[in-house]
N, C-alpha and C positions, 0 to 999 in steps of 0.2 A: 802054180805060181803065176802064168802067164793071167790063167782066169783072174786071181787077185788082184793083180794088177789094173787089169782093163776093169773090175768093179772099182775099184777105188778110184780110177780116173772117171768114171760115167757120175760116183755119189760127189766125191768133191767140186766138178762141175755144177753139177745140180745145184748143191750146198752155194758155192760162191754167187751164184743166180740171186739167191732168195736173202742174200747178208745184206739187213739194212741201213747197216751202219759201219761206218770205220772199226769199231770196236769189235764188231760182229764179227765182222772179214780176217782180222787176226787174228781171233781166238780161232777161226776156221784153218788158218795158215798151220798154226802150231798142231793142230788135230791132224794134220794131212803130213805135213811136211816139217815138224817140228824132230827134234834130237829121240823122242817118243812118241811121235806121230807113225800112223797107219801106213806111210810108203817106207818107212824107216826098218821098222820091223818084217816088211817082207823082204826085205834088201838084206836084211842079216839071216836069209834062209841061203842066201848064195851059198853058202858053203854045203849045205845038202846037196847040191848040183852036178852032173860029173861035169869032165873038163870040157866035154863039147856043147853041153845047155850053156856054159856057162858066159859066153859072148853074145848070145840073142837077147839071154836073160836080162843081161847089163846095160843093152842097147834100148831094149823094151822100156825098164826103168829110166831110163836116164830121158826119153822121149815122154813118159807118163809126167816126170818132175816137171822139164821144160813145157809140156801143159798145161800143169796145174801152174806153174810161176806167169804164164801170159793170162791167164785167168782172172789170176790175183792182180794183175797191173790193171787189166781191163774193167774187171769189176772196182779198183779204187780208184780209178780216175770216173768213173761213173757215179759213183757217191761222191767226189767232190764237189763235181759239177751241180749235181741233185742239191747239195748242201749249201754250194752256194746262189741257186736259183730259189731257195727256201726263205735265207737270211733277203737277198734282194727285195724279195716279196714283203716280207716283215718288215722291213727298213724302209721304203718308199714314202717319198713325201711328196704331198700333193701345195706343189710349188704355186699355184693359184689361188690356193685358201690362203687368205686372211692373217698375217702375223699376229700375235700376241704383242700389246709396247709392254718394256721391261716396268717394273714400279721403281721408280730413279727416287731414293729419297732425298732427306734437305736438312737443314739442322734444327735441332728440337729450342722450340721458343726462347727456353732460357739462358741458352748458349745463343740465339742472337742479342737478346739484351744483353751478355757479356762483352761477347765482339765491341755492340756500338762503345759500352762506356769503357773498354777499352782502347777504340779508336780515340773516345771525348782527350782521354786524361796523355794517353798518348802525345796527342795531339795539343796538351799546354805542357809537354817536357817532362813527364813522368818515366819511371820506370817501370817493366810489372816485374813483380816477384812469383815468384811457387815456391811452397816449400812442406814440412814432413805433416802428414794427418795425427800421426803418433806422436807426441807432444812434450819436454815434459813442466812438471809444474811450476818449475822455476820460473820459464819463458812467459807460460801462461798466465800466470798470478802473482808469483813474488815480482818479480823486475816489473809489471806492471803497475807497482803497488798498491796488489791487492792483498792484506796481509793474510794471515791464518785466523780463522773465525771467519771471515767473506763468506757471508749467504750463498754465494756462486761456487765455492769452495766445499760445499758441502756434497756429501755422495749424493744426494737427494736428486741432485741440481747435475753433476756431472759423471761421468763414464770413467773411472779410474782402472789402470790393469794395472795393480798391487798394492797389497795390502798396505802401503805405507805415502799410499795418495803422493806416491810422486812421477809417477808416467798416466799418460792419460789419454785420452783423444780429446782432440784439438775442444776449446768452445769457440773459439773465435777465431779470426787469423790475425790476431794483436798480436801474437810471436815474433810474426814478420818484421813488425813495427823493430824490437829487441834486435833481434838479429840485420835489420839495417845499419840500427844503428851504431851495432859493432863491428861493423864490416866496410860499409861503407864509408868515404870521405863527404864530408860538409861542404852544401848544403845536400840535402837528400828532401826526394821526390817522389817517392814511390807506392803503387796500388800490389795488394796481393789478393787476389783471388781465390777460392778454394772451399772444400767441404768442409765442416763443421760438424759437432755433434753433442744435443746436450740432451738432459730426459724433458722433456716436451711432451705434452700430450697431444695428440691428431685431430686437428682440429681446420678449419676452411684458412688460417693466417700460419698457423703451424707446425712442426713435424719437429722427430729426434735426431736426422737428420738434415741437411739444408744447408745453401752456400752463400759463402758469405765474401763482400767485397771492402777489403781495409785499405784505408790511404792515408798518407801520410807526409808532412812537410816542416822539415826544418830549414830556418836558415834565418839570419839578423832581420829583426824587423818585422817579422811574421804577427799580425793581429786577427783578433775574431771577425774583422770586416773580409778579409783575404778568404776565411774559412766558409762566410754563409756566400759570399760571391763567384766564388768555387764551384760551391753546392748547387745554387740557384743554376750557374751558367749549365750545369752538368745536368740538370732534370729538365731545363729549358731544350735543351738538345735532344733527350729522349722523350718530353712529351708534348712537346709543342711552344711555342710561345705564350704566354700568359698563364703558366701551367701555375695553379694556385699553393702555395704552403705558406706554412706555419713553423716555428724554431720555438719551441717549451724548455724553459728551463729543467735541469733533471742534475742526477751525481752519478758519474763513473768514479774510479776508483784510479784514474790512470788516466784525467785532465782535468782539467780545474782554470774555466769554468765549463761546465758542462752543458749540453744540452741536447735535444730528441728534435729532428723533424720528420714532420707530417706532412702526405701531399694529399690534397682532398680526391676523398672516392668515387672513383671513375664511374664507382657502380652508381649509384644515387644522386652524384653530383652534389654533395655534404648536406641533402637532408636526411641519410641514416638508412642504413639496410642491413641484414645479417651479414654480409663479407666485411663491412668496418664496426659490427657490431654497434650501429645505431650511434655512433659517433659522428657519420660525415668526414672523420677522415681517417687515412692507413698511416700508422706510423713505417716510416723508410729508413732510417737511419739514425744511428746516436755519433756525438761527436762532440767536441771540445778542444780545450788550447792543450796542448799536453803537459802532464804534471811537473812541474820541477826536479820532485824526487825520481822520476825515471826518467828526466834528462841528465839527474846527477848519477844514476846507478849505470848510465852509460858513458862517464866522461865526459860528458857534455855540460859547458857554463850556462845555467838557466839566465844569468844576467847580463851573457854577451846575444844567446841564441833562446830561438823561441818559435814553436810548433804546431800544429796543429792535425788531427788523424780525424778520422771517423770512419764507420764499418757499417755496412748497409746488408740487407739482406737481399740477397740476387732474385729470388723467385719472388717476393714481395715486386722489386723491380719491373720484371716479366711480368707480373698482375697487373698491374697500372699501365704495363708500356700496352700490352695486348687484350686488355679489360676480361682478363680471366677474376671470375667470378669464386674460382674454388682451390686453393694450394694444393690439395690434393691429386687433382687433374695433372699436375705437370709430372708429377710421380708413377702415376699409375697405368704409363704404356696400354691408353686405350688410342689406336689407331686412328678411330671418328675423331675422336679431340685433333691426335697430332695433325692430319691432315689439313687442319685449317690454318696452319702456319707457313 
């Protein structure tokens, strides 16, 4: 036994020497000194012993364990240390090289032509609104009075979720318009901002989706000189002074009288290029006085008050404010583009 002994103290020695790792080192513990480990099993031979081997025996062992346990300390405070002289290395930074600057980005073109012209309207006593993409047709079309048969009404033309074309996504933000007006007290001021969605084909002016800017004003006295002065003062702010347009008679369905303006194209300066389609100019907005029958379908006396909205398209906007040449660029998160804003 004594022989045993002093082998298994000379191999676990050894063994704890060559454990390269933490993991190594206890599996070595439990082989030596585990509940079925190698010193374990000679320890349960005590009992073959007589009574006078058996205090050397005991002594012997108990001096092999107290061995191998300073062993095992010694060896894992040496792989610590190894361990963490390893990760040190690994981790080092060479604090004289050269930082990286982080890429800080900024806001994408279209949302600052939002900001400004909701600084502009702001800024003459407006309110903004937001409100649901999810729609339904009521808000959109009937109270608009746009009846049933409306060319605009057709699935052709818009995005309906059920079969009975009465929820829908948004086409316009003329909802807002409705829902001010039964919400709010007289007179009302207010711009609503927002995505939109109608079947559009993709093309350099337009997309099936797109956003769009509605404004609206009731209050005694209101005429169509208040509405293009409005307008003017509003596109003068965003594109300069003497920024040229045009006001084309046209029919909505939910003002009366109606009409379209056009600011000339930034691109060709109104001798005609493919972004106005050889017209000279980009239609910006539609607008008019608003109808009587949805001042009447809101409570509202067309013959004491009287209004006027119009809905512009935001990326059209951003075209002209920033002479982007292609609708689709503002869509298609190519970095080169955004970067120039």
């Amino acid at each position: 036994m004594k022989e045993q002994l002093a082998n298994i103290r000379a191999d676990a020695l050894a063994a704890f020497e060559e454990a390269k790792d933490a993991l190594a080192l206890d599996a070595l513990r439990v082989k030596y000194l585990g509940k079925k480990g190698e010193l374990t099993a000679v320890l349960k031979q005590m009992g073959k012993l007589s009574t006078e081997e058996r205090p050397a025996m005991g002594q012997l062992a108990n001096e092999v364990r107290a061995a191998l346990e300073q062993a095992i300390a010694r060896t894992a405070q040496r792989l610590e240390q190894a361990a963490l002289e390893a990760r040190l290395c690994s981790e080092t930074v060479d604090v004289t090289i050269p930082g990286k600057s982080p890429i800080i980005g900024h806001k994408h073109p279209m949302y600052i032509a939002l900001d400004e012209i909701k600084d502009i309207f702001v800024g003459m006593g407006f309110t903004v609104l937001d409100g649901p993409e999810v729609e339904l047709a009521e808000l959109n079309f009937d109270r608009l009075n746009a009846e049933e048969g409306h060319p605009s009404r057709d699935w052709s033309d818009t995005f309906y979720l059920d079969e009975d074309s009465r929820v829908m996504l948004r086409s316009q933000t003329s909802p807002m318009q409705v829902r001010a007006m039964d919400t709010m007290p007289l007179p009302i001021r207010i711009i609503a901002p927002g995505r939109v969605y109608r079947k559009d084909e993709v093309d350099a002016t337009h997309s099936p989706m797109f956003h769009q800017v509605e404004g609206m004003v009731i209050d005694k006295g209101v005429t169509m000189a208040d509405l293009k002065g409005t307008l003017n003062l509003m596109v003068e702010n965003l594109y300069g002074k003497g920024t040229v347009t045009r006001f084309r008679p046209h029919h909505f369905p939910f003002t009366e009288p109606s009409c379209e303006m056009d600011v000339q194209c930034h691109k060709c300066g109104g001798a005609g290029c493919p972004t106005c389609k050889g017209e000279g100019w980009i239609e910006l907005l539609g607008a008019g006085m608003i109808h009587p029958n949805v001042l009447r379908m809101a409570n509202i006396d067309p013959e004491v008050y009287s209004g006027w909205a119009f809905g512009m398209g935001l990326e059209r906007t951003a075209m002209r404010r920033f002479k982007i040449a292609d609708l689709r660029l503002i869509f298609e998160n190519d970095v080169r583009f955004l970067e120039q804003f």
